[in-house]
Structures are given as structure tokens and as C-alpha cells.
C-alpha positions as CSV (number, residue, x, y, z in Angstrom):
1,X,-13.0,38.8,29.5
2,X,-13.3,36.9,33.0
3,X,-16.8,34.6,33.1
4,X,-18.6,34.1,36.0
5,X,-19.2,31.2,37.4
6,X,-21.1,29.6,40.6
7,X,-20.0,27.7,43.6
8,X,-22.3,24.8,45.3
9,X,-21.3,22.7,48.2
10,X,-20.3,19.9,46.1
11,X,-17.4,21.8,44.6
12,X,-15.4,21.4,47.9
13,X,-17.6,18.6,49.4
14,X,-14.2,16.8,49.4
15,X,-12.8,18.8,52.2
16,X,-14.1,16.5,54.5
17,X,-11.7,15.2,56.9
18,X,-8.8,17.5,55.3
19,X,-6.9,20.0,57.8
20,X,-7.2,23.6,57.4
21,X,-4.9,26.3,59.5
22,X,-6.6,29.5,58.9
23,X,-6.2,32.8,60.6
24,X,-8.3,35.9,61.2
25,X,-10.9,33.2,62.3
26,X,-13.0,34.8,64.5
27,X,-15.1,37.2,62.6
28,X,-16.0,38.5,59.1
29,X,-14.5,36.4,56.0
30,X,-12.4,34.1,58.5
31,X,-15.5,33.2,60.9
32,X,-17.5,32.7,57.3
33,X,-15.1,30.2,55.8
34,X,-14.4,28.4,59.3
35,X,-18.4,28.1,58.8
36,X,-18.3,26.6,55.3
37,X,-15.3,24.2,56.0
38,X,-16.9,22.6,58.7
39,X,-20.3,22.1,57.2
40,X,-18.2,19.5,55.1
41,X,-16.7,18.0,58.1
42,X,-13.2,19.7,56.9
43,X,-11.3,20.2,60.6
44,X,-10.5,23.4,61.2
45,X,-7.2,25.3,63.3
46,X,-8.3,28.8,64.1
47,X,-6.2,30.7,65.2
48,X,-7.1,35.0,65.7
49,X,-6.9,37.4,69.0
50,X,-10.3,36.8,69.5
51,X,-11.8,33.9,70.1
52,X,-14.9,33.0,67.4
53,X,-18.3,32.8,68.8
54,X,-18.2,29.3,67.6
55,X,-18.0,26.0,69.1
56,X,-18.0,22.5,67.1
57,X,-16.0,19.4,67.5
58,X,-13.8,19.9,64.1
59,X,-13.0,23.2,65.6
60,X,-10.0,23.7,67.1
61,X,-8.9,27.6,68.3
62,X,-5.9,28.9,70.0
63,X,-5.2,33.2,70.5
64,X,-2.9,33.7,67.8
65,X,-1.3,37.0,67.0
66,X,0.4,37.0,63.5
67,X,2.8,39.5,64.4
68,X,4.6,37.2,66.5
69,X,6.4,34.3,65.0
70,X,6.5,31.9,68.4
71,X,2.6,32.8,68.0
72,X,2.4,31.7,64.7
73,X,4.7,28.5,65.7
74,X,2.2,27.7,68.2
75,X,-0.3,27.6,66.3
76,X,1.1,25.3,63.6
77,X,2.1,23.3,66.1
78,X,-0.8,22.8,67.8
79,X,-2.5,21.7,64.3
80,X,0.2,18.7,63.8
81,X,-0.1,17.6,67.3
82,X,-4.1,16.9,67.6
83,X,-4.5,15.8,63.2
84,X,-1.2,14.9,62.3
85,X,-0.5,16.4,58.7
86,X,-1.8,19.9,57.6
87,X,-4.0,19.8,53.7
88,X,-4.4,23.9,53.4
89,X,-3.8,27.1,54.9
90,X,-5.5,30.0,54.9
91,X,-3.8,33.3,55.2
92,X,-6.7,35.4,56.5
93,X,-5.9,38.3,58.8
94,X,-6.2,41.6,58.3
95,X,-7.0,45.0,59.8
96,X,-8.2,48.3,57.9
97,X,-5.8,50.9,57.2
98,X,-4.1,53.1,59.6
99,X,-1.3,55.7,58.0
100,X,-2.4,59.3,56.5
101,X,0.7,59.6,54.4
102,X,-0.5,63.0,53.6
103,X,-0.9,64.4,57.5
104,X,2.3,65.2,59.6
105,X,2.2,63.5,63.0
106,X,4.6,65.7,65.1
107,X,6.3,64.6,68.4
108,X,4.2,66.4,71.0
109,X,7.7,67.3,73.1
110,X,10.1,67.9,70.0
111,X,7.8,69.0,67.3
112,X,10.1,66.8,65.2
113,X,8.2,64.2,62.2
114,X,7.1,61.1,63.9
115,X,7.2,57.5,61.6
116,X,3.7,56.9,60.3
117,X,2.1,53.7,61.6
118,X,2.9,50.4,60.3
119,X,0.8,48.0,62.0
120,X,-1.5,47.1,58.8
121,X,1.8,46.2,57.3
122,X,2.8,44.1,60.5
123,X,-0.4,42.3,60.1
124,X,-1.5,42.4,56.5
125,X,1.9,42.0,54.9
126,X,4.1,40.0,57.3
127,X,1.8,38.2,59.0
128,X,1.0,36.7,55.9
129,X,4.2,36.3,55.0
130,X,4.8,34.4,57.8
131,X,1.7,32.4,58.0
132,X,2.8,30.9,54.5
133,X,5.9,30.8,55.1
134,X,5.4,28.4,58.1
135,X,3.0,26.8,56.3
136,X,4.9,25.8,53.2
137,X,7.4,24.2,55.8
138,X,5.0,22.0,57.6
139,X,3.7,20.8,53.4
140,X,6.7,20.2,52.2
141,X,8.4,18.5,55.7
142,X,5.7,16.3,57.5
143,X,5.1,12.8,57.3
144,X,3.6,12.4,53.7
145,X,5.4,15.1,52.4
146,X,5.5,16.6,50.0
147,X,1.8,17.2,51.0
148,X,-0.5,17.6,48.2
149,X,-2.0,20.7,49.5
150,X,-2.6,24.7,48.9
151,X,-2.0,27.9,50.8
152,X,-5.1,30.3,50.2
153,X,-4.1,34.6,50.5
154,X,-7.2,37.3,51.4
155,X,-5.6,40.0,48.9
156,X,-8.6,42.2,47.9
157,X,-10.2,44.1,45.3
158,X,-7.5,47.2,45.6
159,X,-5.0,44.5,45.1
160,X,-5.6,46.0,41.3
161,X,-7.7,49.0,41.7
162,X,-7.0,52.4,42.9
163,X,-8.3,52.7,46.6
164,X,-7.4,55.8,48.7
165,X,-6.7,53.8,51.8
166,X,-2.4,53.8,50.7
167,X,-1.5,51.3,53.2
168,X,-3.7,48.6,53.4
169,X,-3.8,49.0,49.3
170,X,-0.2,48.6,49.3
171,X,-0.4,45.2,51.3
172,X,-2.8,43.8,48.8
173,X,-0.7,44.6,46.2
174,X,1.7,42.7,47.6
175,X,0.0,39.8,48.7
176,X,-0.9,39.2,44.9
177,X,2.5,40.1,44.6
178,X,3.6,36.7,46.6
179,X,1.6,34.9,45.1
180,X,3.0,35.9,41.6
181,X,6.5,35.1,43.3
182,X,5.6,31.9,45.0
183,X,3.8,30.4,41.8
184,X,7.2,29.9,39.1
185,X,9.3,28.6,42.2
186,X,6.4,25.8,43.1
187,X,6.5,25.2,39.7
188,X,10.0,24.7,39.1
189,X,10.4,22.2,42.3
190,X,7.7,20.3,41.0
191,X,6.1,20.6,44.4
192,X,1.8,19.5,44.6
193,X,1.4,22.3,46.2
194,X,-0.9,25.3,45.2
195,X,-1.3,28.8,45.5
196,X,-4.0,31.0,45.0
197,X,-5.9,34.3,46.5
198,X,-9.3,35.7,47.2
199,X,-10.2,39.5,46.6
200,X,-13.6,40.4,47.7
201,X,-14.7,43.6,46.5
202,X,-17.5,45.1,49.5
203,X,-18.3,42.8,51.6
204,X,-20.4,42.4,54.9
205,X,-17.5,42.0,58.4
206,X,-17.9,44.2,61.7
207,X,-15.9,46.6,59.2
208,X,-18.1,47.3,56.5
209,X,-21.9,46.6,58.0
210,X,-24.5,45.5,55.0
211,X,-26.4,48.9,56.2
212,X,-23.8,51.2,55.8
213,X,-23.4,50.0,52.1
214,X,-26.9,50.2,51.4
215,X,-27.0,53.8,52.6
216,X,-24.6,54.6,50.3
217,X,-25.7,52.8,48.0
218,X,-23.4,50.3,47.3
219,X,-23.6,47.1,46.0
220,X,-22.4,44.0,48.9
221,X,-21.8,40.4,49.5
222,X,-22.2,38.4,52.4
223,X,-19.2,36.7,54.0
224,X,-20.7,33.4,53.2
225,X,-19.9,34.4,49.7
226,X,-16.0,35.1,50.4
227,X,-16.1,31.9,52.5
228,X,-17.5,29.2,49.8
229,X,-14.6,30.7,47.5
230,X,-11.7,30.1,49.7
231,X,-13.2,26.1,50.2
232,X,-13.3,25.9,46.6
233,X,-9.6,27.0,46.4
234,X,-8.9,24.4,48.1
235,X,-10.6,21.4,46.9
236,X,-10.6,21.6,42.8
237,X,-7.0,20.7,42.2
238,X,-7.0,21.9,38.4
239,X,-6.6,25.6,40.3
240,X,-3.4,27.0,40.8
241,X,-2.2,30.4,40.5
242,X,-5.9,31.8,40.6
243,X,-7.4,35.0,41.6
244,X,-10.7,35.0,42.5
245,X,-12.6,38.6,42.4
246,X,-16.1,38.5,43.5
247,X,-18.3,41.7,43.5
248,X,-22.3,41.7,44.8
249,X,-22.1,37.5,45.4
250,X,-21.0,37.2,41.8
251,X,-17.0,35.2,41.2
252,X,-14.9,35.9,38.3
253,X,-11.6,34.3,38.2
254,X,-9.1,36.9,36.7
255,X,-5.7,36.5,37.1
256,X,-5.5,34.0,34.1
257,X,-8.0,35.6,32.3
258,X,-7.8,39.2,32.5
259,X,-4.7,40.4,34.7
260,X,-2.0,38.4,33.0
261,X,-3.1,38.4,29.4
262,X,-3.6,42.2,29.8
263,X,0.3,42.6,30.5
264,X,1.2,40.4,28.1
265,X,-0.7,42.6,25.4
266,X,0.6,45.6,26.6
267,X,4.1,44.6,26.3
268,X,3.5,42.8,23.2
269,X,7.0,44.3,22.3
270,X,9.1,42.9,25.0
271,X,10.6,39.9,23.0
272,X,11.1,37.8,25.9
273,X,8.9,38.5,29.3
274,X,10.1,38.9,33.3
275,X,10.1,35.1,33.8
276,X,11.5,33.7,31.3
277,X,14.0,36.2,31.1
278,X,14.9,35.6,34.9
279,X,15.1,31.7,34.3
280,X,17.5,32.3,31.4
281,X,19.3,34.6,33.6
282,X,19.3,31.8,36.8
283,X,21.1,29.0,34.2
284,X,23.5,31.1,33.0
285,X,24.1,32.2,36.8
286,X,24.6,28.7,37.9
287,X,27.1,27.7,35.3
288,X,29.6,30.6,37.2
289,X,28.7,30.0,40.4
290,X,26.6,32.9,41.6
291,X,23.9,31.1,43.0
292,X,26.2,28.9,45.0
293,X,27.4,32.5,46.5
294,X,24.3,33.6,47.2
295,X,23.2,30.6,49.0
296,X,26.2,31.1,51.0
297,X,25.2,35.0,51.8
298,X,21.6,33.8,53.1
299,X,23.5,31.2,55.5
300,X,26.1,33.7,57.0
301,X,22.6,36.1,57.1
302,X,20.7,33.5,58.8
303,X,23.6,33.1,61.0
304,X,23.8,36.8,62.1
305,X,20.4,37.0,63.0
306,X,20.9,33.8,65.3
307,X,23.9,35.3,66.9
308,X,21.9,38.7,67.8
309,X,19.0,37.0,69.1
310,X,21.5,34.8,71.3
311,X,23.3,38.1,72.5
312,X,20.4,39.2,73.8
């Protein structure tokens, strides 16, 4: 059973003066949290396609788009150039769903199937993928590295709960997903670095206006809300591997205390669970060489790609 529990500005009053790269900054959950950081004096890297109707001296915004990687390299980059090293990201942006996977969209000149869109996953999937990706890099690389510090994910309330819009359900999915992924390895390195996620159930962005919920009479949360959980993410230490649900301005943490004891009671049979069985697998693995092999598949990979790129 998840608890709820409250948030005051103390809890993450020890942002101040700590770097945050955050994207998806210029309206809804991104502006809110960009609002919250700097009312602790945390300095902010903003990067969106929109610039934020915001202007303060701990604010620092460049036009970002995280489908591009040399975007996303920018941005970073910009971040370590004006504060030095980078404390926490925030892997923010997102766009509402765009595929009907049960309409056919037909070539108007061949009649034949067209590929549905795939721009939410462009954005809501690789973008963040990217995002932390870089992020991780500039952590564990820069000057006091490894940098005690945390990447933050916007998943969302259908990152657990049926909700009939398939693709941008499917990105929150996986976004939890990562973060499942990401935590073991983290672990394992002993790297001070932390990962957790957000997922807001309705809340108040140019998407989903406070009147339209109450018209259909559905219970909302202002950004504000959203924004004080991603700072506290970020500040309390003790929190890693979190997912924080909030629903109507209330928080309940459920990842440890619902999500992941659930399966475990489910599969109460399964003598040994996914991750220890895959670390039992890994030793074994490395005593005949495999991973060795693959290491050497992801170079001559990485390679490839290089060689394209160049050929072009």
C-alpha cells in the first residue's frame, strides 16, 4: 500500500547553486519545475523549441530539439561551458499521441498502407533516451566525476494503467522501462548516481486545461505540483529507483511499494527472479568469454555507423 506523503520547499532547499539540464522547459510540467528550481537559486539549462516566457539570471535557455542529437550536444555543452559540472538532468519532453493504429492511412496516389506516425516515439522515447544518455556521460566524465548526481524521467500515469492513447502509452511504458534497466547497472558500477521518474496522473499544461477537466469532471493538479516532485528527486539522496505517482496534488511513491512487490507476489513461484537470474547468467558468461565478444560486436557496430555517416 503506497502512503502519501507531502513536499515543502525545504525538502529540496539544497538545490541551491546545483545545475540542472532540463528539457521540455518552456511550458506545462517543464516551465513548473524550471519555476521551483530557481526559487531555491538551483541554476537552470532549459533547453525546448520554444523559448519559456521566463527570464531570470539562473536561467539559462537555448532551442533545443530532442530529436536531434547535435541539438541535444549543444545543449549539454552549453551547460558545462557557462557552470562547469552538471548535478541533475531532467528528461522532460513530450508531445500527446499521434498514431490511430486502428485507422488505415492510404497513399493518396497508390492507395497502398502508409507507416503510422512515429514522432511521439521520436520525442517521447528517444529523445529521452538520448537526453540521458548524454547526460550520464557528462556525470560520470567531468571534472569531479563521478558526479554525485541524478537523472529525473516524466513517465506518466499510463506508464502502468491502461490508456487508449497506444503510442504515447507505449513510450511511458518504456520510460519506466529504462529506468528499471538503468537502475541494476548503476548499482553494479557503484556509480553516485541516481535514477528516478515522475508520473502525474491529469494535470494542468496547454494540453489538458484545468477547465476542460472540471467539465468533465475530473479530478487535476497544477503543474506546480509535478514540479516540487521532480526537485525533490533531486535533492533527498536516500531516493533512488523511485516512482513518484501523484493524482489531484496528492504523491505516492510506488515503485518500491506497490509495483515491485506486486510482481514479486505474483510470481511467488519463480524460484529465482529476472535479475538475479540475469547476473548469475552474466558470471557464468564472463568465465567463457562471451561478454568479451560482445563488447567486441558493439565496437565493430559503432564502427559501421561511423563509416556510413563518413560516406555520406
Amino acid at each position: 500500500m503506497a502512503t502519501q506523503f507531502y513536499i515543502e520547499e525545504k525538502d529540496y532547499a539544497s538545490l541551491k547553486d546545483q545545475v540542472v539540464v532540463l528539457t521540455g522547459g518552456a511550458s506545462g510540467i517543464g516551465l513548473a519545475t524550471t519555476k521551483v528550481l530557481l526559487s531555491v537559486g538551483a541554476k537552470v539549462v532549459s533547453g525546448d523549441i520554444n523559448e519559456p516566457p521566463l527570464q531570470h539570471s539562473n536561467l539559462t535557455f537555448l532551442t533545443t530539439d530532442v530529436t536531434s542529437w547535435d541539438s541535444l550536444l549543444s545543449l549539454f555543452d552549453l551547460a558545462r561551458s557557462k557552470h562547469g559540472d552538471i548535478h541533475h538532468i531532467f528528461a522532460n519532453a513530450g508531445i500527446s499521441g499521434r498514431a490511430n493504429y486502428l485507422e488505415s492511412l492510404l497513399s493518396p496516389t497508390t492507395g497502398k498502407l502508409l507507416e503510422p506516425p512515429t514522432l511521439v516515439y521520436d520525442i517521447n522515447l528517444r529523445g529521452m533516451l538520448n537526453t540521458a544518455y548524454i547526460g550520464l556521460h557528462h556525470l560520470r566524465t567531468q571534472s569531479s566525476s563521478p558526479t554525485t548526481g541524478s537523472l529525473v524521467l516524466t513517465a506518466s500515469g499510463s506508464s502502468f494503467l491502461p490508456f487508449g492513447v497506444t503510442d504515447y502509452t507505449t513510450t511511458k511504458h518504456a520510460v519506466l522501462g529504462f529506468q528499471r534497466g538503468l537502475l541494476p547497472n548503476l548499482i553494479e558500477q557503484n556509480l553516485p548516481i541516481r535514477v528516478n521518474a515522475i508520473g502525474p496522473s491529469w494535470t494542468e499544461t496547454g494540453l489538458v486545461p484545468k477547465e476542460l477537466c472540471q467539465a468533465a469532471g475530473i479530478e487535476s493538479q497544477s503543474a506546480d505540483v509535478v514540479g516540487k516532485q521532480v526537485a525533490v528527486l533531486m535533492a533527498d539522496g536516500e531516493r533512488q529507483g523511485q516512482f513518484i505517482y501523484s493524482a489531484g496534488g496528492r504523491n505516492y511513491e510506488i515503485e518500491q511499494s506497490v509495483l515491485l512487490p506486486a510482481a514479486v507476489s505474483t510470481t511467488g513461484g519463480v524460484e529465482v527472479q529476472e535479475q538475479e537470474a540475469y547476473e548469475r547468467l552474466k558470471k557464468l558468461a564472463a568465465n567463457f568469454g562471451v561478454d568479451k565478444a560482445t563488447k567486441e560486436r558493439q565496437v565493430e557496430v559503432a564502427k559501421g555507423k561511423e563509416e556510413v555517416v563518413a560516406a555520406q
